[in-house]
VEXDREN-2710 file (C-alpha; in Angstrom, 1 decimal):
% VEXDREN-2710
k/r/px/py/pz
1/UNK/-158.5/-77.6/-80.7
2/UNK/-155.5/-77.0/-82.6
3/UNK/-155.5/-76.7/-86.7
4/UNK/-152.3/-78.8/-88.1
5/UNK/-150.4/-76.7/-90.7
6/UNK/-149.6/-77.4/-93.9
7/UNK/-145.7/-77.5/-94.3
8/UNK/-144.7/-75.6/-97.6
9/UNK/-142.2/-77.4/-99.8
10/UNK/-139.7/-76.2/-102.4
11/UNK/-137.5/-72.8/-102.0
12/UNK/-138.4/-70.2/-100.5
13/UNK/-137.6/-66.8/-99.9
14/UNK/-135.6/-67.4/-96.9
15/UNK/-133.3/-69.7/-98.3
16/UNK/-132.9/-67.2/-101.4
17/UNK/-131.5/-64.9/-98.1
18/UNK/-129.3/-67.4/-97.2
19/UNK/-127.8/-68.4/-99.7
20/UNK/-127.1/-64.5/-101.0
21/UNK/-125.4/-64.1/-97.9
22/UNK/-123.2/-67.5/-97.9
23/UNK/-122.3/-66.0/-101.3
24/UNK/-121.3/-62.9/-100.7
25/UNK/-119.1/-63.8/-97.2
26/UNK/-117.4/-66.8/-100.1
27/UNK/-116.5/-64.1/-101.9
28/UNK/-114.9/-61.5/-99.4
29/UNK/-113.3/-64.7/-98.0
30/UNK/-111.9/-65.1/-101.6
31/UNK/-111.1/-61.3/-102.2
32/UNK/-109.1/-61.5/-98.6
33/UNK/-106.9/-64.8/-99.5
34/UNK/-106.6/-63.7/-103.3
35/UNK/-107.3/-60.0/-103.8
36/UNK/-104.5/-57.5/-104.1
37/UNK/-104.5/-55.4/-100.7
38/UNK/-101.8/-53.0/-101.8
39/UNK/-102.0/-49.3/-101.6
40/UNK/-102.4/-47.4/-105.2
41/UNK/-101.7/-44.1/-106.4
42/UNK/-103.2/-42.9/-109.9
43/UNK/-100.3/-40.9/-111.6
44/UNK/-99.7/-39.7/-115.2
45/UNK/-97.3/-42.1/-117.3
46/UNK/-95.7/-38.6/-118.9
47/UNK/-94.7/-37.2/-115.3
48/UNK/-92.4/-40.1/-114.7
49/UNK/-89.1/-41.5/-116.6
50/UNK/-89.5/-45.1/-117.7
51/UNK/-86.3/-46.8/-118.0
52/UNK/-85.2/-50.5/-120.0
53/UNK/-83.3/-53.0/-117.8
54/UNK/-80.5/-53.9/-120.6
55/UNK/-77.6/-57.0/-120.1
56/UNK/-73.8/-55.0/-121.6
57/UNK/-70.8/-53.7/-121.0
58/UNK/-70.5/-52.1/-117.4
59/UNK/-67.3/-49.4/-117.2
60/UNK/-66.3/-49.5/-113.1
61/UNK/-65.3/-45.6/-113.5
62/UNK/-66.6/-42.3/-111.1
63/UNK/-66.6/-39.1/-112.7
64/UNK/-64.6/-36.4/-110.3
65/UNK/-63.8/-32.7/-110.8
66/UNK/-60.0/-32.1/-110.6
67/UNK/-58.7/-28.8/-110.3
68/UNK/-54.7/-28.0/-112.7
69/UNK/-51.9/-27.1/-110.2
70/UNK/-48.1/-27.5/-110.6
71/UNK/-46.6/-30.9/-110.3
72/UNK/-44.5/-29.3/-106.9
73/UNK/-44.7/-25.6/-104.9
74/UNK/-41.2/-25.3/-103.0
75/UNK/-41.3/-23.1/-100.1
76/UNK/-38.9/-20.3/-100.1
77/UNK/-37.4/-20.0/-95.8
78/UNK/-34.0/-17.8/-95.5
79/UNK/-31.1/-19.8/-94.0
80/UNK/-30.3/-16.4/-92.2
81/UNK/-32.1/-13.8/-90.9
82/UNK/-32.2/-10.0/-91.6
83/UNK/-33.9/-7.0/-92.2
84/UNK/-35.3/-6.9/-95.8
85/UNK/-33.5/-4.1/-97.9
86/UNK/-34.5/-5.0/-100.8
87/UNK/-36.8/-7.3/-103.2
88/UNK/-35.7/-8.2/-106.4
89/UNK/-38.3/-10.4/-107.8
90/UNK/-42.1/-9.3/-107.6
91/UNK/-44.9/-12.4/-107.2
92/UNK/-46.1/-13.8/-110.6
93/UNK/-42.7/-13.6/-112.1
94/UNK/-40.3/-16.3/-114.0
95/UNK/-37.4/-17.1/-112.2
96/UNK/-34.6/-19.0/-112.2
97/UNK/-32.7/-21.4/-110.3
98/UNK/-30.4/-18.7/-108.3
99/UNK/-31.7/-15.8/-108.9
100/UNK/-31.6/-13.6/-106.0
101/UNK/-35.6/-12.8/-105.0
102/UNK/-34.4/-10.4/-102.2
103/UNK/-31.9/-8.8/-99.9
104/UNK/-31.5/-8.8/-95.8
105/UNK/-29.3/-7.5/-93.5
106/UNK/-27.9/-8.0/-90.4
107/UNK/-25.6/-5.9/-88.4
108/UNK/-25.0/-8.7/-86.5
109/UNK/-23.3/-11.1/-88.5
110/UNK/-21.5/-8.7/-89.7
111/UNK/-20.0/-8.1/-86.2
112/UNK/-19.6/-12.1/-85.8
113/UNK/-17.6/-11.7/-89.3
114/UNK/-15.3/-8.8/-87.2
115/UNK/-14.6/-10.9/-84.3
116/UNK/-13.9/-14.1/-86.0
117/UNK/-11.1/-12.7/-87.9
118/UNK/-9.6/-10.5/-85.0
119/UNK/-9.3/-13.9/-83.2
120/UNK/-7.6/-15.6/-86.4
121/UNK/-5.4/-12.4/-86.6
122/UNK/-4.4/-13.1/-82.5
123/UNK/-4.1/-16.6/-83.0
124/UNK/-1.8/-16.3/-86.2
125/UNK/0.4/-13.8/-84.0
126/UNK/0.2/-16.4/-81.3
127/UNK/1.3/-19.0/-83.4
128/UNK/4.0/-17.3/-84.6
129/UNK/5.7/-15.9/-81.3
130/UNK/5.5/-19.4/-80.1
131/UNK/7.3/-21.0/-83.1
132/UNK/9.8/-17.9/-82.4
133/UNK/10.4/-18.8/-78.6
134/UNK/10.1/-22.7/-79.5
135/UNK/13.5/-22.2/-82.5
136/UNK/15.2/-20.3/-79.9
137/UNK/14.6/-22.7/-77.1
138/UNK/15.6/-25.5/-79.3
139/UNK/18.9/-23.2/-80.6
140/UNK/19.7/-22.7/-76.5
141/UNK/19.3/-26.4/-76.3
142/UNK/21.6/-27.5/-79.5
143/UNK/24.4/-24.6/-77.8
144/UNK/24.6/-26.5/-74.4
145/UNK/24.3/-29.6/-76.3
146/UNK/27.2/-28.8/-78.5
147/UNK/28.9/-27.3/-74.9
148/UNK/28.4/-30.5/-72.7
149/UNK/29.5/-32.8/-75.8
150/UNK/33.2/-30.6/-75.4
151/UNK/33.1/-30.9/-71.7
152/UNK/32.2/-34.3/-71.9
153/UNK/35.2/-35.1/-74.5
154/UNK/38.0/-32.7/-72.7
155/UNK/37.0/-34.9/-69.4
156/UNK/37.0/-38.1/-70.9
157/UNK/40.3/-37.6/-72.5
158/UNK/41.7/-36.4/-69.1
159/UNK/39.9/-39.4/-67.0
160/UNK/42.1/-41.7/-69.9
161/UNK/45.3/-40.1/-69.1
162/UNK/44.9/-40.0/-65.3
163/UNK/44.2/-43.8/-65.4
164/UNK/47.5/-44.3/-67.3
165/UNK/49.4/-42.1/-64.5
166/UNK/47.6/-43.9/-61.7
167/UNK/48.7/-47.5/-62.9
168/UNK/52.6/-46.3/-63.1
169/UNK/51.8/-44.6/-59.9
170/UNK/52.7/-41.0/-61.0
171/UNK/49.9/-39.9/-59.7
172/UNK/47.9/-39.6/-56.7
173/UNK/44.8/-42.0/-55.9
174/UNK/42.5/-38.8/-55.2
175/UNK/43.3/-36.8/-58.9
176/UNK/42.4/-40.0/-60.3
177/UNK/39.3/-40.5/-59.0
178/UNK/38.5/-37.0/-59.4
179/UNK/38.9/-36.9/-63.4
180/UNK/37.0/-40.1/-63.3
181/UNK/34.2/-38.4/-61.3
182/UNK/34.3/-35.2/-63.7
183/UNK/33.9/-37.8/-67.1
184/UNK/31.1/-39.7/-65.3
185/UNK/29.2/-36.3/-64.6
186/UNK/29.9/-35.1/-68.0
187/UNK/28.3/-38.3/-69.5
188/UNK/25.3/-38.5/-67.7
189/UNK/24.6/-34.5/-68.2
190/UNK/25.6/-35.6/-71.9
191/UNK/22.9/-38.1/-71.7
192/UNK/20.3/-36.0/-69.7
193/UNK/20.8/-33.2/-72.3
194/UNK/20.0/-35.7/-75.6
195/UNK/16.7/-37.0/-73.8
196/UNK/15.4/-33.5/-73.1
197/UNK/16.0/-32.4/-76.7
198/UNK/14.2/-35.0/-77.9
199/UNK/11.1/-34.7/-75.6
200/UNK/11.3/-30.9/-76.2
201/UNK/11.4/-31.8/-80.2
202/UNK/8.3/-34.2/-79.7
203/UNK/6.4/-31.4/-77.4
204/UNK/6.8/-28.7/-80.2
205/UNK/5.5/-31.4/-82.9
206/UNK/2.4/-31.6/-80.8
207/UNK/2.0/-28.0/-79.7
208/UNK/2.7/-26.9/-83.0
209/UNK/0.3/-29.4/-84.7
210/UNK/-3.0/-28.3/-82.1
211/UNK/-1.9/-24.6/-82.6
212/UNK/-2.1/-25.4/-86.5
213/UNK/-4.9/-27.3/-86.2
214/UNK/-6.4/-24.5/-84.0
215/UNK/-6.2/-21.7/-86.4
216/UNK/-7.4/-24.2/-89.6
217/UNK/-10.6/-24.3/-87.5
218/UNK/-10.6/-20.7/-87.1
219/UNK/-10.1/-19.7/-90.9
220/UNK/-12.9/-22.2/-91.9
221/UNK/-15.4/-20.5/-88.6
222/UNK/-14.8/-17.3/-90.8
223/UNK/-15.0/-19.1/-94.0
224/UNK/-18.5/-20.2/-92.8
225/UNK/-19.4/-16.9/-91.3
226/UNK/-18.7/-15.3/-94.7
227/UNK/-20.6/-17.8/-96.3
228/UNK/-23.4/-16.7/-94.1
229/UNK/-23.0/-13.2/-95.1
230/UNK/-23.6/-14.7/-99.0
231/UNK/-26.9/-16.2/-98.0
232/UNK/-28.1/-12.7/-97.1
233/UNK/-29.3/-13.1/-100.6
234/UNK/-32.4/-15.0/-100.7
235/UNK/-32.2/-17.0/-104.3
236/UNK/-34.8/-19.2/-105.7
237/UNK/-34.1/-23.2/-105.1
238/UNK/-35.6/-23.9/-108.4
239/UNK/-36.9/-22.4/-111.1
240/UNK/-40.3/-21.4/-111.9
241/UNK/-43.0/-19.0/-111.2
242/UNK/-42.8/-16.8/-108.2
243/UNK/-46.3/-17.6/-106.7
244/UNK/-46.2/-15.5/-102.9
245/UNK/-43.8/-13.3/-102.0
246/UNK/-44.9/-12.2/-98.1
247/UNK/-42.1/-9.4/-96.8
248/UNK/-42.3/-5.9/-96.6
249/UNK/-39.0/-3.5/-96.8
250/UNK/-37.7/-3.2/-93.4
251/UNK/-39.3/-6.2/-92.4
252/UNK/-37.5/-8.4/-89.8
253/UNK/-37.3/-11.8/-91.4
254/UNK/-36.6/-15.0/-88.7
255/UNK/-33.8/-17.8/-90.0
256/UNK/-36.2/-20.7/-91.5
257/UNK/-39.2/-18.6/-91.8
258/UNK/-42.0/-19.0/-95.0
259/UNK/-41.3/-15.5/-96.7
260/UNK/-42.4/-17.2/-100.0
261/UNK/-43.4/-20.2/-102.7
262/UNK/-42.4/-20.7/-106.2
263/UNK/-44.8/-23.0/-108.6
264/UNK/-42.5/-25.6/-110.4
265/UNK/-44.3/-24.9/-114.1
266/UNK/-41.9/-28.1/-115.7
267/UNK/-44.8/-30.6/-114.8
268/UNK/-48.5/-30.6/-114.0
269/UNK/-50.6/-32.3/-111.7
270/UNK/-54.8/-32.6/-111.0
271/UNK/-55.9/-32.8/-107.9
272/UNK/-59.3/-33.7/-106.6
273/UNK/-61.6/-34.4/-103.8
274/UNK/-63.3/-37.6/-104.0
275/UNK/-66.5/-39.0/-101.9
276/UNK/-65.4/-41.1/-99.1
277/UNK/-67.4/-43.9/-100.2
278/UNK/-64.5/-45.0/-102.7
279/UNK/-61.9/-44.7/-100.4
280/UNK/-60.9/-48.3/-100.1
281/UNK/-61.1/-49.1/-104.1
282/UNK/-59.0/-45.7/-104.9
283/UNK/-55.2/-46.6/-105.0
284/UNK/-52.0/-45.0/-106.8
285/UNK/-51.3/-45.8/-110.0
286/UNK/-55.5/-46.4/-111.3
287/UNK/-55.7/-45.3/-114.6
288/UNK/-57.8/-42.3/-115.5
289/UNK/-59.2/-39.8/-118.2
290/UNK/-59.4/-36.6/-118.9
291/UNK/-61.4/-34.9/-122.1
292/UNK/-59.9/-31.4/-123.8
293/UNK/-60.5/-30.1/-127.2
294/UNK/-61.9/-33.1/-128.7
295/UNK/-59.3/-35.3/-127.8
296/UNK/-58.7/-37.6/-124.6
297/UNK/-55.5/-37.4/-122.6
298/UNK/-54.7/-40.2/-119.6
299/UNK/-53.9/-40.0/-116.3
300/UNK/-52.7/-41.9/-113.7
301/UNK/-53.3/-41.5/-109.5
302/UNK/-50.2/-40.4/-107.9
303/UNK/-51.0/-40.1/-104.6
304/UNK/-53.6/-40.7/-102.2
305/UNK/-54.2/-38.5/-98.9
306/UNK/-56.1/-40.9/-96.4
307/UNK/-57.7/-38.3/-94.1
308/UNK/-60.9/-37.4/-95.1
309/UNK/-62.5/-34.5/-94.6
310/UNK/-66.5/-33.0/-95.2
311/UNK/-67.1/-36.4/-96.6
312/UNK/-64.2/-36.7/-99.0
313/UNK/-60.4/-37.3/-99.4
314/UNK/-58.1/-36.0/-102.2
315/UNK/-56.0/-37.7/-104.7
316/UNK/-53.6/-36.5/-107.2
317/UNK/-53.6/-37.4/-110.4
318/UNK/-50.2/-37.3/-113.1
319/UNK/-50.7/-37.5/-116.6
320/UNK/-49.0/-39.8/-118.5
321/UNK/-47.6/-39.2/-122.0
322/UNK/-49.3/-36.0/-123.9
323/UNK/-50.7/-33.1/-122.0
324/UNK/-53.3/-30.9/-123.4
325/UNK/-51.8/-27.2/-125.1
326/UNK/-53.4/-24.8/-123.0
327/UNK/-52.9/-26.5/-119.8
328/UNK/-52.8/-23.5/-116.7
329/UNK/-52.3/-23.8/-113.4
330/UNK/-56.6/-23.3/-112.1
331/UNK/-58.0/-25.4/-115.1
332/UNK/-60.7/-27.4/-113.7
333/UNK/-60.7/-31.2/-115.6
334/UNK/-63.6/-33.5/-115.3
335/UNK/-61.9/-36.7/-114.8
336/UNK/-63.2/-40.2/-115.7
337/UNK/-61.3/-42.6/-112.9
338/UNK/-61.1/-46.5/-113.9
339/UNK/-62.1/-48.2/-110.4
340/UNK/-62.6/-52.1/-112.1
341/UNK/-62.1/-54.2/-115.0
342/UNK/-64.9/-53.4/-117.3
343/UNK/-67.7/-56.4/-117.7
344/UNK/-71.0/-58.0/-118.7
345/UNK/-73.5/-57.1/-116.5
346/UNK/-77.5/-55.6/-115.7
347/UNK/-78.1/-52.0/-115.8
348/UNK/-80.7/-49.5/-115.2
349/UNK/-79.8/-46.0/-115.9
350/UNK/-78.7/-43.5/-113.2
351/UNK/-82.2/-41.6/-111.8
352/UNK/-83.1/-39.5/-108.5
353/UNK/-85.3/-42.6/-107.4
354/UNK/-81.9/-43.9/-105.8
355/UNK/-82.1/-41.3/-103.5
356/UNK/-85.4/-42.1/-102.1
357/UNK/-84.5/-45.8/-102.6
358/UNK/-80.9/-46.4/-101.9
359/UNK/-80.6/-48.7/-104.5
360/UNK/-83.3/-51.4/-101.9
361/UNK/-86.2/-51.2/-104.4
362/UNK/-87.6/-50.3/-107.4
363/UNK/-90.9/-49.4/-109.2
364/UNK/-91.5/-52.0/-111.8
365/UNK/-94.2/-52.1/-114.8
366/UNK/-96.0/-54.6/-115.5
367/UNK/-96.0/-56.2/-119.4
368/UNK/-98.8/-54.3/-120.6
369/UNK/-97.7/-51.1/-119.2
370/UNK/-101.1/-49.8/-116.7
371/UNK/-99.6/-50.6/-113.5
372/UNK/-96.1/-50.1/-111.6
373/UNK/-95.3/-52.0/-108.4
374/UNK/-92.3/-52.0/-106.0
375/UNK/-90.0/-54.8/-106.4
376/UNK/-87.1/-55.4/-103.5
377/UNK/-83.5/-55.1/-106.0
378/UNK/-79.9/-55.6/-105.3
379/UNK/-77.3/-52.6/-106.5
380/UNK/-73.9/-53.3/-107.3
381/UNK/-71.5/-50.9/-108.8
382/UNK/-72.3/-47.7/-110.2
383/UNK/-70.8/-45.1/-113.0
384/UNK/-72.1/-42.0/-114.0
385/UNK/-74.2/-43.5/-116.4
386/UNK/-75.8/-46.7/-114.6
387/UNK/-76.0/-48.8/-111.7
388/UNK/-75.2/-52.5/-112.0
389/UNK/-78.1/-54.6/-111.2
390/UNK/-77.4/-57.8/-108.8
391/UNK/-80.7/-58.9/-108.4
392/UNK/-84.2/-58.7/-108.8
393/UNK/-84.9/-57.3/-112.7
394/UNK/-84.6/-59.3/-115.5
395/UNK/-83.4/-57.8/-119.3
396/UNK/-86.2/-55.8/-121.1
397/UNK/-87.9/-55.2/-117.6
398/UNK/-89.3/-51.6/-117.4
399/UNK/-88.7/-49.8/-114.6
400/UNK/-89.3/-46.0/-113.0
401/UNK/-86.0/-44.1/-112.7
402/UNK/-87.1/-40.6/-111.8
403/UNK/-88.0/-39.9/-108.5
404/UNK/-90.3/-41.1/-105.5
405/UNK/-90.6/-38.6/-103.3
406/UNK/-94.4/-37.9/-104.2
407/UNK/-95.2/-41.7/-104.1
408/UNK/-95.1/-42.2/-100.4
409/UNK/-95.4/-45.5/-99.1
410/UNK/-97.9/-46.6/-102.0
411/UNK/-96.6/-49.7/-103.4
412/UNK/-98.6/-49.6/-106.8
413/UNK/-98.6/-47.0/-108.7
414/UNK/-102.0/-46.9/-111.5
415/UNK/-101.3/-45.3/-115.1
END
């Protein structure tokens, strides 16, 4: 027979159990929505720099290393060439415009010079046996002129008085049409005779004129061949310092070739590379500025090369108004170049974080200073001071600017 038990009533250690573990799985459900999952890293707050996010004036400017050269280098190239015999001028020297820097020769312009002026000679002998023949072809011509203008009246006197004789018949038909025959022959060779001298007179103006013409061509060829002999002389095309001077004695030197450069000193200019990244905002004629002996001295960009090269371009810079004293040619500058209109904006300081970073994200304090955590940002413009904050800090914000590269991928960072 079976005994009927005695339910117990009340808790009991079982539901204790139960409800301990209902408890505990509330909780991790609670510590899973609510809890803070992020990966932490314990550092010291004296290893890092801690930077204040402030609200001012933001100067667009990049700071760039320029290097002093002169404001032009002309290249010094021989019109002719020659044997160097001689150098004047040694490199690092002042010179001026004209002075002769060195000496060539060439045997063979020297020989040109020889045979120009025997052909001048010929042609001036030329010229003048053919104005000789020409005056004594035109004296032959005046003689028979003057001969058949005689004939021409003895025969037209006799045709007058044979026609008088024929009409009163005291003389024969035949001798009268003889002496006319004789005038008419005597006029047209009369006639003939005046038409040649005048296209002989016009021929001689021509021939004479090209033969003229001729030998003024020939005396300015050896004008211009002598002149050739002066630029034997190399001189300088400007004057300044004589910066390469690259001959030899008794070195063959071609027509046009780079034998030399002279620095023009009346004008300096700065030149500098610049990183690529501002190639599209640097333009001629940005002001810049350059610091010497306490005093600041402004510049302007010049010029602009737009090939780029190991990550940078270069730009040369003029200055405008004063120059510093000791300006030389070598003299690196530090140069502050104006990109923008200065204005009101957020700014961190510049730190090594960015390079870990690239301006994406930043480590962020909280108010009570314990804990840092990463915080997406926006970066703007920079300067070598600051970066310009777009978004994502607010003024008085703290923030870590040194750098990340022991911080991994924690994204809190516990003081």
């Amino acid at each position: 027979m079976d005994i009927q038990r005695e339910k117990k009533s009340g808790i009991q250690k079982k539901h204790l159990l139960y409800g301990l573990i209902g408890a505990l799985a509330l909780v991790f459900i609670l510590w899973l929505v609510f809890g803070n999952h992020s990966s932490t890293m314990s550092i010291d707050k004296k290893s890092v720099t801690i930077s204040e996010v402030t609200y001012g004036i933001f100067n667009d400017y990049i700071r760039v290393s320029g290097k002093v050269e002169p404001i032009s280098v002309v290249q010094i190239s021989p019109e002719e060439g020659g044997i160097v015999m001689e150098k004047v001028a040694e490199e690092g020297t002042f010179v001026n415009k004209g002075d002769v820097i060195m000496r060539l020769s060439n045997s063979s312009l020297d020989l040109q010079i020889l045979n120009a002026e025997s052909e001048v000679a010929e042609k001036q002998n030329m010229l003048r046996n053919t104005q000789v023949t020409m005056q004594q072809d035109k004296l032959n011509n005046e003689t028979e002129k003057a001969n058949l203008d005689i004939d021409m009246t003895r025969k037209r006197r006799a045709y007058n008085q044979y026609s008088k004789l024929y009409k009163e018949k005291l003389v024969s038909r035949e001798e009268y049409l003889k002496a006319k025959e004789d005038y008419e022959l005597a006029d047209r060779k009369y006639l003939l005779i005046n038409k040649r001298l005048k296209q002989d007179s016009l021929y001689r103006y021509v021939q004479m004129d090209q033969m003229e013409d001729n030998l003024t061509n020939m005396r300015r060829n050896v004008a211009m061949i002598r002149e050739r002999k002066h630029k034997l002389e190399v001189v300088a095309p400007i004057s300044g310092e004589l910066g390469l001077l690259d001959v030899e004695l008794g070195q063959s030197v071609q027509p046009g070739q780079k034998v030399g450069q002279i620095y023009d000193q009346s004008d300096f200019k700065v030149v500098a590379e610049i990183d690529e990244h501002y190639i599209d905002r640097v333009v001629p004629g940005l002001e810049a500025y350059v610091k010497r002996q306490n005093r600041s001295y402004k510049l302007k960009v010049r010029k602009v090369y737009p090939e780029v090269k190991n990550g940078s371009f270069k730009t040369e810079f003029i200055f405008v108004g004063e120059r510093p004293d000791n300006i030389r040619t070598g003299q690196t500058y530090s140069i502050d170049l104006q990109l923008g209109e200065s204005t009101k904006s957020l700014m961190i300081p510049r730190g090594s974080f960015f390079q870990t970073t690239m301006g994406e994200w930043i480590f962020v304090l909280d108010p009570d200073g314990k804990v840092a955590y990463r915080r997406i940002i926006k970066i703007g413009r920079q300067n070598p001071t600051h970066y310009e904050v777009i978004e994502g800090l607010e003024k008085g914000e703290k923030v870590i600017t040194s750098g990340y590269e022991r911080f991994g991928t924690n994204e809190r960072l516990q003081f």
